[in-house]
MITI-20866 format. One record per atom (N, C-alpha, C, CB): residue number from 0; residue in one letter; atom name; x, y, z. Coordinates in steps of 0.1 Angstrom, whole numbers, m for minus. Glycine has a CB too. Layout:
# MITI-20866
- NUM:A:CA:X:Y:Z
...
This chain:
# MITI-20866
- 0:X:N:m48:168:73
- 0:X:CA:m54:156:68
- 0:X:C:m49:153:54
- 0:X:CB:m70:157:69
- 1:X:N:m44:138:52
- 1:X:CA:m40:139:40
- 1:X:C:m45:128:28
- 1:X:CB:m26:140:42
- 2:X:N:m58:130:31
- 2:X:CA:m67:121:25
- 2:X:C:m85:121:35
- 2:X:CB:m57:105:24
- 3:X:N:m90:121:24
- 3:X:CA:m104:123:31
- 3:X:C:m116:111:29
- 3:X:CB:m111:137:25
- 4:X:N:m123:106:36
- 4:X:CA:m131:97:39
- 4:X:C:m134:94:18
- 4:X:CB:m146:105:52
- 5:X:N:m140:102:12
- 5:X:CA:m143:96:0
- 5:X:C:m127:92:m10
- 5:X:CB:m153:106:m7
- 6:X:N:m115:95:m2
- 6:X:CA:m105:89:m10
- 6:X:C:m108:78:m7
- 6:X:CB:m91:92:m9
- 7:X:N:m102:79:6
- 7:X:CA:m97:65:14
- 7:X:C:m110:55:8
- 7:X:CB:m98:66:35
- 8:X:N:m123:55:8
- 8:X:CA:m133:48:3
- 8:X:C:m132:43:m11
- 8:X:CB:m144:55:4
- 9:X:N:m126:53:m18
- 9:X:CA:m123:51:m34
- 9:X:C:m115:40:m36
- 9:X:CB:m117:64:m42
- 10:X:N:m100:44:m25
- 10:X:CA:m89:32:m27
- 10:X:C:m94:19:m26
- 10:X:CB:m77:33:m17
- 11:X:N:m98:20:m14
- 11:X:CA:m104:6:m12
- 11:X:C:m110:m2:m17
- 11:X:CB:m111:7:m6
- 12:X:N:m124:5:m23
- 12:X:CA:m133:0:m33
- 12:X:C:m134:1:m46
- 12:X:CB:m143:3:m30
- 13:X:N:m127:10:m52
- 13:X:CA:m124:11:m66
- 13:X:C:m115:9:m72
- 13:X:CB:m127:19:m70
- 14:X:N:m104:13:m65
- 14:X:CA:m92:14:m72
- 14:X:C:m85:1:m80
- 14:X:CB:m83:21:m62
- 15:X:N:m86:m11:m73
- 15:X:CA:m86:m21:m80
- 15:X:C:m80:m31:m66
- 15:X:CB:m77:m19:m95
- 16:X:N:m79:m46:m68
- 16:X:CA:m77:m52:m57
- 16:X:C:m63:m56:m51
- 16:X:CB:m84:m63:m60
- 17:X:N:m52:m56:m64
- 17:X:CA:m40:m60:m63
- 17:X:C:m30:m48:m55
- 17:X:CB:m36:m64:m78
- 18:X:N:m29:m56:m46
- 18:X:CA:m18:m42:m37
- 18:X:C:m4:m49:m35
- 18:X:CB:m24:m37:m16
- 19:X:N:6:m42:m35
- 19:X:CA:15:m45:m32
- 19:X:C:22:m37:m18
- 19:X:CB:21:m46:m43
- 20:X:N:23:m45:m11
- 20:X:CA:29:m40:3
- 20:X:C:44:m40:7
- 20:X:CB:24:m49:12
- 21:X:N:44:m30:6
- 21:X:CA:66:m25:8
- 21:X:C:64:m31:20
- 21:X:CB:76:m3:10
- 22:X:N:77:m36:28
- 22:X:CA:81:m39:39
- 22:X:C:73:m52:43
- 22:X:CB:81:m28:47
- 23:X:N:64:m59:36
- 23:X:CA:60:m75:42
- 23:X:C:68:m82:41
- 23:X:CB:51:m83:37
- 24:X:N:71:m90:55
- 24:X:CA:80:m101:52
- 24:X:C:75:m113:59
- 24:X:CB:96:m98:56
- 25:X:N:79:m126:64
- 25:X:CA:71:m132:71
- 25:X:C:74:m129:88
- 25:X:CB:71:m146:67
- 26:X:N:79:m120:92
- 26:X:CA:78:m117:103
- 26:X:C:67:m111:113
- 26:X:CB:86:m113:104
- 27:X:N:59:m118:117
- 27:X:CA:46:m119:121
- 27:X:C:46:m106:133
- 27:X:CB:43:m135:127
- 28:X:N:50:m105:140
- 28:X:CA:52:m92:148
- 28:X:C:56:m80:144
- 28:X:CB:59:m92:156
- 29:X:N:53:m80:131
- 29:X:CA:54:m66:122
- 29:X:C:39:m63:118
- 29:X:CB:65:m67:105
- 30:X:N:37:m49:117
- 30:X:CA:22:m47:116
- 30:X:C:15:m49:101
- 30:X:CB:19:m30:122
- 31:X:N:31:m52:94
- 31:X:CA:31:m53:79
- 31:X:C:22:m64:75
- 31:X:CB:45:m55:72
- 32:X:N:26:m74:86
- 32:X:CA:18:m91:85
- 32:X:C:3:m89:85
- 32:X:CB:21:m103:100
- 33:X:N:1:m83:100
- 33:X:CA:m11:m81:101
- 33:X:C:m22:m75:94
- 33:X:CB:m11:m78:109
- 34:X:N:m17:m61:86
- 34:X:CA:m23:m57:79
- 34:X:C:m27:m63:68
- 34:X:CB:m19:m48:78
- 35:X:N:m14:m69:59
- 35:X:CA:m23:m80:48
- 35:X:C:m29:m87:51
- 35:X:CB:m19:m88:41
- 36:X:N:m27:m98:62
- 36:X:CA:m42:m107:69
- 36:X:C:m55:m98:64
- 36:X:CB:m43:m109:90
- 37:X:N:m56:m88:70
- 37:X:CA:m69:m81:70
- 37:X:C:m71:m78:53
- 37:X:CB:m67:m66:79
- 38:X:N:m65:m72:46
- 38:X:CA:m64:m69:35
- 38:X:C:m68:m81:27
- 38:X:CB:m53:m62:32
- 39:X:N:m61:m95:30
- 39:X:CA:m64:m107:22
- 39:X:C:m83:m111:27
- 39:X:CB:m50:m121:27
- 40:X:N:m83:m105:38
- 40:X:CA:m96:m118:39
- 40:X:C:m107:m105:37
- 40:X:CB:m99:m129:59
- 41:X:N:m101:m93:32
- 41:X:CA:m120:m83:25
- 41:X:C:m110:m81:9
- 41:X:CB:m128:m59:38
- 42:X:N:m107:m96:9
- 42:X:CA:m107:m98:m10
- 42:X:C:m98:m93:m18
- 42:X:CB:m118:m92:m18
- 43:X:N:m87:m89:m9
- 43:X:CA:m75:m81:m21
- 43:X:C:m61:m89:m23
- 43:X:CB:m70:m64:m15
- 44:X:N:m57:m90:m32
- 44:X:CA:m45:m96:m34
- 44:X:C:m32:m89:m27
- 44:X:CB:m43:m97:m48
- 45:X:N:m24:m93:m21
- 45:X:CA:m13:m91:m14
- 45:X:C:0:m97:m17
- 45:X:CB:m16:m93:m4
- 46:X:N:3:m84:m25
- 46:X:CA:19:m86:m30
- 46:X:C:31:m82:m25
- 46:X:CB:21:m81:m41
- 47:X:N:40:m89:m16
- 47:X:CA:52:m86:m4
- 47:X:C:61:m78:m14
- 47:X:CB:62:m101:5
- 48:X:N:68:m70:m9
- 48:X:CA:78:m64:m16
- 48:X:C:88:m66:m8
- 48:X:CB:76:m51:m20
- 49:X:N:97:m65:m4
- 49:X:CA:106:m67:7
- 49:X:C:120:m73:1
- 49:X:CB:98:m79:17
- 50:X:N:134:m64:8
- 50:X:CA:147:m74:0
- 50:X:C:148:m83:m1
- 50:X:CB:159:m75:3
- 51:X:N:148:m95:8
- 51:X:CA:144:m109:8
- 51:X:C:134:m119:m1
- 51:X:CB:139:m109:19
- 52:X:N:123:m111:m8
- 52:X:CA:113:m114:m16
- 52:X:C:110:m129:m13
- 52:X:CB:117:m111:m30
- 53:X:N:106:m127:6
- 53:X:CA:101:m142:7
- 53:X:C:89:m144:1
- 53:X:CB:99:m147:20
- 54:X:N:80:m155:3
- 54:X:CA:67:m155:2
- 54:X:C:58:m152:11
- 54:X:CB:64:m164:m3
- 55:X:N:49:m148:9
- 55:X:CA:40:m141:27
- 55:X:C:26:m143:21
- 55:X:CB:43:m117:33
- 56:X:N:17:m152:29
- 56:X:CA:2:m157:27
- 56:X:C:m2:m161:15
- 56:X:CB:m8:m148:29
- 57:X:N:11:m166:12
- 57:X:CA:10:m175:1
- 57:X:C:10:m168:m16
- 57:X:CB:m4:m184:4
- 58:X:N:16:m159:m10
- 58:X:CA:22:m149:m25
- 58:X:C:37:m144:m28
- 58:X:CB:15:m133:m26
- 59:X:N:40:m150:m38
- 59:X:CA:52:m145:m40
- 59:X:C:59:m134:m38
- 59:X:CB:54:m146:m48
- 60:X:N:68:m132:m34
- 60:X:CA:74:m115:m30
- 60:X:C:86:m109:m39
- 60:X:CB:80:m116:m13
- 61:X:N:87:m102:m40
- 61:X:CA:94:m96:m47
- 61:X:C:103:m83:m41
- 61:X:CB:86:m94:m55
- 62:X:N:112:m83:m47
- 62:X:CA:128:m71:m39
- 62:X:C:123:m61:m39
- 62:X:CB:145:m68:m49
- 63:X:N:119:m52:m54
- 63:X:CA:113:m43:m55
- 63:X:C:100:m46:m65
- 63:X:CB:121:m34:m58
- 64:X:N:92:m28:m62
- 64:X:CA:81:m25:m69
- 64:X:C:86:m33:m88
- 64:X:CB:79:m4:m67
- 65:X:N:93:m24:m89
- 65:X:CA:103:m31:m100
- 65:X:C:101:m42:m112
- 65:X:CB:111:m37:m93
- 66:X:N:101:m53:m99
- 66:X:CA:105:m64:m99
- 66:X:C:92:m75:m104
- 66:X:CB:109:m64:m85
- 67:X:N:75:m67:m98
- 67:X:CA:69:m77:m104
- 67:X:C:66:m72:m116
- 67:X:CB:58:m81:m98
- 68:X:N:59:m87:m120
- 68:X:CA:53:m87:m134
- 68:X:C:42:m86:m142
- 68:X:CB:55:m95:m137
- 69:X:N:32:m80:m130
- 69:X:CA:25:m78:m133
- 69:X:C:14:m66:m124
- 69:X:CB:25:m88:m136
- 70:X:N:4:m60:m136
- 70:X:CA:0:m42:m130
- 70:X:C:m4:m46:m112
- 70:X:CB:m20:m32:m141
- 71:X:N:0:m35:m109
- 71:X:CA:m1:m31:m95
- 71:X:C:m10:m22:m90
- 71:X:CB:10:m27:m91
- 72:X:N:m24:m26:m83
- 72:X:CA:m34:m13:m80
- 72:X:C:m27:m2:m71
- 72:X:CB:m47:m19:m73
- 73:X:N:m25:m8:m57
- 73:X:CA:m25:1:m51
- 73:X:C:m8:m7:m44
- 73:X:CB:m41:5:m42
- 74:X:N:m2:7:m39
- 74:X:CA:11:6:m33
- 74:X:C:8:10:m17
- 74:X:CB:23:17:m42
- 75:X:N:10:1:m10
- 75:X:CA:7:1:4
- 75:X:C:24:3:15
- 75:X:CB:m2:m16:5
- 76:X:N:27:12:14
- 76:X:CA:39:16:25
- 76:X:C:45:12:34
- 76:X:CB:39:25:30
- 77:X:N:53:7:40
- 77:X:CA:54:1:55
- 77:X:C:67:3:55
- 77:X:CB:49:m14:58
- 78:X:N:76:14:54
- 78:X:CA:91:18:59
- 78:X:C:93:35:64
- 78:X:CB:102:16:45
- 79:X:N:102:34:70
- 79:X:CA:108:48:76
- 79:X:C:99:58:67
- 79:X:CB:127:51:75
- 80:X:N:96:71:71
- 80:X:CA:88:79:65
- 80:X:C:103:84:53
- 80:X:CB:80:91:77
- 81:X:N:117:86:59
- 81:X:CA:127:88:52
- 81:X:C:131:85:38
- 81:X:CB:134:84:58
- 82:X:N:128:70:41
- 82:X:CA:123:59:24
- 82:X:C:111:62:20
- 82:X:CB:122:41:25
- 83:X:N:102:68:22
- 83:X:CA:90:66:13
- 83:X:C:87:72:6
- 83:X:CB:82:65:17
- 84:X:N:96:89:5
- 84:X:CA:92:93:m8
- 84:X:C:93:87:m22
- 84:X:CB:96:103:m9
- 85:X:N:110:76:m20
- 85:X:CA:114:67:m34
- 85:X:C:106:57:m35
- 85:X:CB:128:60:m34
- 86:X:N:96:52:m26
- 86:X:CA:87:44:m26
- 86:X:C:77:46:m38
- 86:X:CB:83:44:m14
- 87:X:N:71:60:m28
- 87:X:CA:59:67:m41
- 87:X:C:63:69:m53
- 87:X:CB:54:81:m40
- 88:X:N:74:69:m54
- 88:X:CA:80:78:m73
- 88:X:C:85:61:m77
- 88:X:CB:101:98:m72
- 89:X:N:89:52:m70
- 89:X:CA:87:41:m74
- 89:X:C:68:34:m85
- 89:X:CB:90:35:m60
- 90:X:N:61:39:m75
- 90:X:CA:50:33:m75
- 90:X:C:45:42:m87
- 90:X:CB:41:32:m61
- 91:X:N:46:55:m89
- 91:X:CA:43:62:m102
- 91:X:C:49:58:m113
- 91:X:CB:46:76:m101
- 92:X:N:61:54:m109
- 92:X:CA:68:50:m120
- 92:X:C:62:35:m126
- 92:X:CB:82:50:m116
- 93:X:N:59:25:m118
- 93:X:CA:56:11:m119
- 93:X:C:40:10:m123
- 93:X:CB:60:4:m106
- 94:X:N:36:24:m124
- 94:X:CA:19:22:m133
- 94:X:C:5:24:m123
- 94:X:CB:17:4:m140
- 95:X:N:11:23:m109
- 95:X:CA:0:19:m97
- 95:X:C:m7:32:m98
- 95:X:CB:7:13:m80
- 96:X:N:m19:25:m97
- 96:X:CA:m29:39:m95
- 96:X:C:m34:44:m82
- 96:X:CB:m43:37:m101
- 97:X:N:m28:40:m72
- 97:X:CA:m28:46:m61
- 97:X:C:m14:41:m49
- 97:X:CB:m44:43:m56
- 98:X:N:m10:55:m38
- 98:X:CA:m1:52:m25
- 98:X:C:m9:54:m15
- 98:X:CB:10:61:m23
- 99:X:N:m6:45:m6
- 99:X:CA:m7:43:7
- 99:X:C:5:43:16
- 99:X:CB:m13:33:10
- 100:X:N:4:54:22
- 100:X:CA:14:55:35
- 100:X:C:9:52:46
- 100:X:CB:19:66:38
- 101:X:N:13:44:54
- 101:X:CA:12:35:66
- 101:X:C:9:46:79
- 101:X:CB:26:26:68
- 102:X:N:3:44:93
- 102:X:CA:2:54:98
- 102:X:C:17:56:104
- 102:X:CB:m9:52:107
- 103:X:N:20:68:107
- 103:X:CA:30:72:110
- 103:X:C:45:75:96
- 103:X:CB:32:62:121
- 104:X:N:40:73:87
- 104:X:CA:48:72:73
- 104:X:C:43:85:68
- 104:X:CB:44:58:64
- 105:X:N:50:99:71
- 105:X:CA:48:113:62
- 105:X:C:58:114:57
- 105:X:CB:45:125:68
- 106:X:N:54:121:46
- 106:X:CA:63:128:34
- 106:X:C:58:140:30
- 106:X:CB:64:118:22
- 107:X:N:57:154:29
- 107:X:CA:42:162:23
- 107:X:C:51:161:7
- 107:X:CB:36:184:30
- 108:X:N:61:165:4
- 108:X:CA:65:162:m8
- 108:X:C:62:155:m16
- 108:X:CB:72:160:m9
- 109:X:N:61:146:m12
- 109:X:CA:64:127:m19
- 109:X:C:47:126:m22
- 109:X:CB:72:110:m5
- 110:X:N:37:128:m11
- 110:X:CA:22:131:m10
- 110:X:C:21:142:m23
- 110:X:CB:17:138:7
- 111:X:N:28:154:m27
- 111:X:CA:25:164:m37
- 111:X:C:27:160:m50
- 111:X:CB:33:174:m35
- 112:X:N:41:152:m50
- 112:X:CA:43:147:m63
- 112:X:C:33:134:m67
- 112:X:CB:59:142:m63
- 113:X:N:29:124:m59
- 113:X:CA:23:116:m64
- 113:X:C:9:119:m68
- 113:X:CB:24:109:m57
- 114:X:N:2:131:m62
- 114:X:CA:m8:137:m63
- 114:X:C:m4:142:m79
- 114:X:CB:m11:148:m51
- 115:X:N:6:146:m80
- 115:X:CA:8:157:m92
- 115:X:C:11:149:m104
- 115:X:CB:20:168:m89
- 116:X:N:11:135:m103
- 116:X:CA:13:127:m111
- 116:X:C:m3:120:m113
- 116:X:CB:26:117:m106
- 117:X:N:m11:122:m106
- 117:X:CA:m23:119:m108
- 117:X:C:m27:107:m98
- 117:X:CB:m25:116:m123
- 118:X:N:m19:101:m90
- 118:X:CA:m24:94:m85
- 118:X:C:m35:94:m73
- 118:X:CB:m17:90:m84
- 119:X:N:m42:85:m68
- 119:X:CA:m49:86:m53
- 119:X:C:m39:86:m42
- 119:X:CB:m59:74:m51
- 120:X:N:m40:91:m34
- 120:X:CA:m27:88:m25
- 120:X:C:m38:93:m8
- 120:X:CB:m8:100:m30
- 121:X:N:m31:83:2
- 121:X:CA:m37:82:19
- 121:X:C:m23:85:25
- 121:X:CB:m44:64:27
- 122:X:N:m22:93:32
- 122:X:CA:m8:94:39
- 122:X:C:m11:95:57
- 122:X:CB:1:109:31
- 123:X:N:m6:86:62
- 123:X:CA:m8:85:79
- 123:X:C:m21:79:83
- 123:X:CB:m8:99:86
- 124:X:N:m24:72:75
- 124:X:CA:m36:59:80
- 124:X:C:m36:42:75
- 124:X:CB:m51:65:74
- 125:X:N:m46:37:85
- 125:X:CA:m45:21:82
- 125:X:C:m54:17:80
- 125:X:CB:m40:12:90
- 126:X:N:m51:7:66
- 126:X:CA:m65:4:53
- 126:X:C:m74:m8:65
- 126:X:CB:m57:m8:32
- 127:X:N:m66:m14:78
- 127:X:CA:m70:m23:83
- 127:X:C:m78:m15:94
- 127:X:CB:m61:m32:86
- 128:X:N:m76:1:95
- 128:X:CA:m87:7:105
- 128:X:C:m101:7:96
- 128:X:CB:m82:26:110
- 129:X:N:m95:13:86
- 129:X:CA:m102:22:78
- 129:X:C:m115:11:67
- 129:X:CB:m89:31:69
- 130:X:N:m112:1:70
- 130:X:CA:m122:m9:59
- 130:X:C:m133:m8:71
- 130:X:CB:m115:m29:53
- 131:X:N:m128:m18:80
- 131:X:CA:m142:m14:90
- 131:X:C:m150:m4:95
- 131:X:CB:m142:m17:99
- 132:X:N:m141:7:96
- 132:X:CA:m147:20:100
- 132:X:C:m157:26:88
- 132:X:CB:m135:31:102
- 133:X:N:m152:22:72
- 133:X:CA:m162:26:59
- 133:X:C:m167:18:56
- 133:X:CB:m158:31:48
- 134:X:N:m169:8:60
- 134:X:CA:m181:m2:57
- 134:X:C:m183:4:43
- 134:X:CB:m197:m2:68
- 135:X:N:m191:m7:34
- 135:X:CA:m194:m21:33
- 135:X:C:m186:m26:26
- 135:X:CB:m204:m23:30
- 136:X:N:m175:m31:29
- 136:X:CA:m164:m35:22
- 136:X:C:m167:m50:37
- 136:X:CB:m149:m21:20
- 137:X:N:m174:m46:49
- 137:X:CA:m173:m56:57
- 137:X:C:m180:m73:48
- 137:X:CB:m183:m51:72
């Protein structure tokens, strides 16, 4: 288990609202879409990251973590588990106080270092299970 019911609750509800999501793009049959739907309508901002840096639910997107301009709460994962450790050491690097790795998105490394950098970090779950399942965020 690589994160426990009072993280996952913490990210959610404390950690702050602004997420930025690796791999959103507007391609709607990606689970990336779906998940920000969910994430936009229990109140959190949703920031696409994606090469393309289209715009997705009406937020500007951006190439990389990098790239925006402004602080980033939480870093939300959505690529090969292969890419995601540069993801996390991205997101440490860019100030974000917490990673999310998407289900099926492991790294234990990348999970160690970001830990070891202080951050909150979920690895192999979905914020769009997990809001309803921890209520009261409903």
């Amino acid at each position: 288990m690589y994160a426990d019911d009072d993280t996952v609750r913490e990210i959610l509800q404390d950690t702050g609202d602004t997420w930025a999501v690796v791999g959103l793009s507007t391609n709607r049959s990606r689970a990336a879409y779906g998940v920000a739907e969910v994430l936009k309508r229990f109140g959190k901002r949703v920031v696409p990251v994606h090469p393309k840096a289209e715009p997705v639910h009406g937020e500007q997107g951006y190439a990389s973590l990098a790239d925006i301009p402004f602080p980033v709460d939480v870093v939300d994962v959505f690529v090969n588990s292969d890419l995601a450790g540069a993801v996390a050491d991205e997101a440490v690097a860019a100030g974000a106080k917490a990673v999310w790795f998407q289900l099926g998105v492991i790294d234990e490394q990348a999970y160690d270092r970001t830990r070891a950098a202080g951050l909150a970090m979920v690895m192999d779950r979905c914020p769009a299970i997990e809001i309803p399942r921890l209520s009261p965020l409903r």
